[in-house]
N, C-alpha and C positions, 0 to 999 in steps of 0.2 A: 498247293493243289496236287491231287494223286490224279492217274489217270488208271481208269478199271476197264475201257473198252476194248481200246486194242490190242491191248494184252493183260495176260492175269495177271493179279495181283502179286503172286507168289514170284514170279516170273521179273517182277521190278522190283521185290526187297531183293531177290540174291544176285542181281546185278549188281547191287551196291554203289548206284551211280551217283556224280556230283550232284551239285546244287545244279548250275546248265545246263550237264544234260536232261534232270528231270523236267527242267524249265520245257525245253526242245520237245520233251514226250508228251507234255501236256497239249502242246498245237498241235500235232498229231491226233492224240485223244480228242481234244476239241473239233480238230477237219473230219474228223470220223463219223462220232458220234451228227454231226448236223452236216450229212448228205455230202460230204466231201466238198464242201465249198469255201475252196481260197480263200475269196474276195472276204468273205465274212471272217474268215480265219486271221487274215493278217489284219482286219480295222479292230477285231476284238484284241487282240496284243501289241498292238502299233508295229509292226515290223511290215517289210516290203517282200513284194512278192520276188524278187530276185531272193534274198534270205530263206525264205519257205522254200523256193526249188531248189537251191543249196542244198539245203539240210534233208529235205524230201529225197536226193539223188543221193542221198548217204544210208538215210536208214534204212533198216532192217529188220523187220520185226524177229526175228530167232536171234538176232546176236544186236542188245540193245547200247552196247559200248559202241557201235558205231555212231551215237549222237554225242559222245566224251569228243574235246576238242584233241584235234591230233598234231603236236607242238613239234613233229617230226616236219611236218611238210613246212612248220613255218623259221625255220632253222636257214639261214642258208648253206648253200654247201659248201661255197668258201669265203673264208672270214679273212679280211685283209690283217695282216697278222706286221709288226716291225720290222723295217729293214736293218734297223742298229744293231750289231754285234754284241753278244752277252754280256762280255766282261765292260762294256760300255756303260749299257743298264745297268748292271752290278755297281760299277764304281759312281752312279749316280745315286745310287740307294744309300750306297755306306757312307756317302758326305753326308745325304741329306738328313741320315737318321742319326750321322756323329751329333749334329746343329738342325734342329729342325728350323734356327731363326735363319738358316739359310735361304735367299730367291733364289728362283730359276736364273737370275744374275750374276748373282753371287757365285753358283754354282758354273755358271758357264764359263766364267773366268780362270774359277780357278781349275775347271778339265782342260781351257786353252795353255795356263802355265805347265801343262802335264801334255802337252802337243795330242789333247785330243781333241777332236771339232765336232762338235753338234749345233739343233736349233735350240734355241727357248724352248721351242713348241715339243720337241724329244722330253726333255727334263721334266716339263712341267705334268706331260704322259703318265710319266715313271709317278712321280710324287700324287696324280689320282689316283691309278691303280692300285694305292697301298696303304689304309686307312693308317697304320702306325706312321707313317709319313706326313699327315697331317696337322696341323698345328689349330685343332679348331679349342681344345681341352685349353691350351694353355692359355692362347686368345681370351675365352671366357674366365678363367680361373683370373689374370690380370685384370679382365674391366671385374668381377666381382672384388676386388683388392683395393683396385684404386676407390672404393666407394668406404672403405675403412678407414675411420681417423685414430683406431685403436689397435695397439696389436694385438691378434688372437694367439698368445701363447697358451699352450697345450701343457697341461700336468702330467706329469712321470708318474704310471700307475705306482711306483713304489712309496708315493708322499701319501696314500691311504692308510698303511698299516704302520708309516715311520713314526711320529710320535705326537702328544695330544697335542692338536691346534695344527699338525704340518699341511691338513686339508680340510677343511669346511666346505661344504657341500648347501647351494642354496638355491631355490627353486621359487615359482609362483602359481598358485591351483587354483580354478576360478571357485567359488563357494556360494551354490545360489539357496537362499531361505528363504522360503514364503514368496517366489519368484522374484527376488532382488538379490542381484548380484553383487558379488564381494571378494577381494581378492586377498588369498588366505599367503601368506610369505613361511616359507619354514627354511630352516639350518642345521644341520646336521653335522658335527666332527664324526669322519669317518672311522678314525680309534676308538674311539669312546662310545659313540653313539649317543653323545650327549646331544639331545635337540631342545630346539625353538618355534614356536610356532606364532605369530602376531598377524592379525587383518588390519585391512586398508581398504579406503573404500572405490581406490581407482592405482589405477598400474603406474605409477609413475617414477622416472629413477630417481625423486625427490622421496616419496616414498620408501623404492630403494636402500635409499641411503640414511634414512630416518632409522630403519630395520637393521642396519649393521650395526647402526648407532648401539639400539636395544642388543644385539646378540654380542657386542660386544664387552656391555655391561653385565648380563644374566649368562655369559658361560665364567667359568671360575680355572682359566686357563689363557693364555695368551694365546691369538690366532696370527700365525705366519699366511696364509694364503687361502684362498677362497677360489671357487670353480663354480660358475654358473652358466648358461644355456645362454644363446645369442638373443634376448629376446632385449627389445630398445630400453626397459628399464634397469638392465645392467649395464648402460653407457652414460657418460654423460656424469650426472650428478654421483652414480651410487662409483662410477669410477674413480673419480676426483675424492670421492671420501676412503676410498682404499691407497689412493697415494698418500696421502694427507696421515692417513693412520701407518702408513707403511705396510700395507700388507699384500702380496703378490696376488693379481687379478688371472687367473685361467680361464678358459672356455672351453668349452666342450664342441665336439665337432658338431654341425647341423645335422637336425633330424636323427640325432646320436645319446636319445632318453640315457642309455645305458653308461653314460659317462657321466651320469652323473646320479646312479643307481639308489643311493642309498637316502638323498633327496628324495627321489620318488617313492621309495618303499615308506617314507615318516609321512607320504600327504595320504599314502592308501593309508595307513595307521590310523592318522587323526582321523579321516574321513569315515572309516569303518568299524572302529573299536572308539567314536567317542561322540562325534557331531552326528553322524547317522539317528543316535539315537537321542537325540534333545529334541525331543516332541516341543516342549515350551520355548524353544527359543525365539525371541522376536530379531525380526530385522532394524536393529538397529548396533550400529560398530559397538559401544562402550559394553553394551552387553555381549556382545561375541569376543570380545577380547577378554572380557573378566572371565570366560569360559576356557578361552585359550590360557588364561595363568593356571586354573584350574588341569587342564590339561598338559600343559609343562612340568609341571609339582609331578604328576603323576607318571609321564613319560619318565621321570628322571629318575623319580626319589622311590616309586612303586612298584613300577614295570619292570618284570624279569626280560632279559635278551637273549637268546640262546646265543648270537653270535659273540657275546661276552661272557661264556660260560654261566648263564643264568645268575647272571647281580645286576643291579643296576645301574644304571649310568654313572649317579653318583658315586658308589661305591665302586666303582671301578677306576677310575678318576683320582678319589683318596684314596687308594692302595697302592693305583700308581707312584702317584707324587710322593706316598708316604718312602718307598722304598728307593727312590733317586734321592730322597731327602729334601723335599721340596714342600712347601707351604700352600694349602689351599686355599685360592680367594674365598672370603667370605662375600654371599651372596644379597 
């Protein structure tokens, strides 16, 4: 609501005032405009008439800041402030930030072995006043841990570019056709950019682990370790198929797309340069997989990469191997 009567218009933009005080000008504007009457004033905005003579014994129409709340008056003048001596405080701060699993118990003891005396209630002061002093991060970070029956080991950016198979990269994209959903699996060696692409017709780490199954038949290279995203069908079943095969399981940090980058950049791929454009595909899996072989032929054997100096997957693969002296599977 503006208020235009009591004062111009012009008059209350270069005021520039809060959201309350215009609230405050508009009861004004409103007691004005209808004959000055209180009574009707405060039932139309619910407030009480002690509030309206408050704020009435304030304002001022030439200087409209007088309805801005004034946090001066509400200050006190004197703030009861520590009797503790400083280096007291100080040396409560520097235990507690040595050991944040320190108590105010803990701590009061060991300032007694040190002939200093305080309360609980001193210590435990100190350790509000100082959010680094807090121990709520690590509290959480422990109950989310204790809920892991896996460990989240983290890959070393340098297993990307060390050699074929040192990082596969694998990911889940939902893929809806003719409004039925379907969950598309892809794999990617980060050297090579050799990928995989196979659907499923539900998330599961049986699923999963059916999918390493296939990626580890259709890449023509042995895979050391594999990096995927915390989601429940990387637990469980598709883990147990990577002990089983021996191959090192990493994660990626939550809500952390970008660790596993190059996963993502093969589901825009498929998704934009192949399934986008299948007007005829029906929903049904057998024919979205025979699309995805389709699709793999073509990533591998056709598709130039710029980040492999424009060859293709394949070919980059056997030129590798050719020049280590190394044998490529036949596929």
């Amino acid at each position: 609501m503006r208020a235009f009567k009591i004062v111009p218009l012009v008059q209350v933009n270069s005021a520039n005032l809060s959201k309350h005080a215009l609230k405050r000008l508009t009861w004004f504007d409103f007691w004005y405009r209808h004959n000055k009457n209180i009574s009707l004033t405060c039932r139309h905005f619910g407030i009480s008439r002690d509030t309206f003579y408050l704020w009435k014994a304030r304002f001022n129409p030439r200087n409209l800041q007088s309805l801005e709340d004034n946090l001066k008056t509400r200050t006190p003048h004197h703030l009861r402030e520590m009797t503790t001596p400083t280096w007291i405080l100080k040396r409560i701060y520097d235990i507690r930030l040595n050991d944040l699993e320190k108590s105010k118990y803990e701590i009061h003891q060991e300032l007694l072995r040190e002939g200093i005396k305080v309360c609980h209630d001193t210590i435990q002061k100190v350790i509000n006043r100082h959010s680094e002093l807090k121990n709520i991060q690590h509290k959480a970070t422990l109950k989310k841990h204790r809920n892991y029956s896996i460990p989240r080991l983290k890959a070393a950016y340098e297993l990307k570019e060390k050699d074929l198979g040192s990082l596969v990269q694998i990911d889940t994209k939902y893929l809806y056709i003719l409004g039925k959903r379907f969950y598309l699996f892809v794999a990617v060696d980060c050297k090579s950019r050799y990928g995989f692409v196979w659907a499923y017709g539900s998330c599961s780490s049986a699923n999963a682990a059916d999918f390493l199954s296939k990626v580890m038949d259709y890449f023509p290279f042995k895979i050391k370790a594999i990096n995927t995203d915390n989601g429940s069908e990387y637990l469980l079943n598709f883990h147990k198929k990577c002990e089983e095969l021996g191959i090192i399981h990493y994660f990626s940090h939550p809500y952390t797309p970008k660790m596993n980058s190059r996963a993502e950049r093969l589901i825009q791929t498929a998704e934009y340069e192949f399934f986008n454009y299948q007007a005829d595909l029906m929903p049904l899996l057998k024919e979205i997989n025979q699309r995805c072989e389709i699709f793999n032929d073509k990533y591998n054997n056709k598709r130039f990469h710029q980040a492999i100096h424009y060859q293709t997957p394949k070919e980059y693969v056997t030129n590798l191997l050719l020049r280590k002296g190394e044998e490529l599977y036949v596929i």
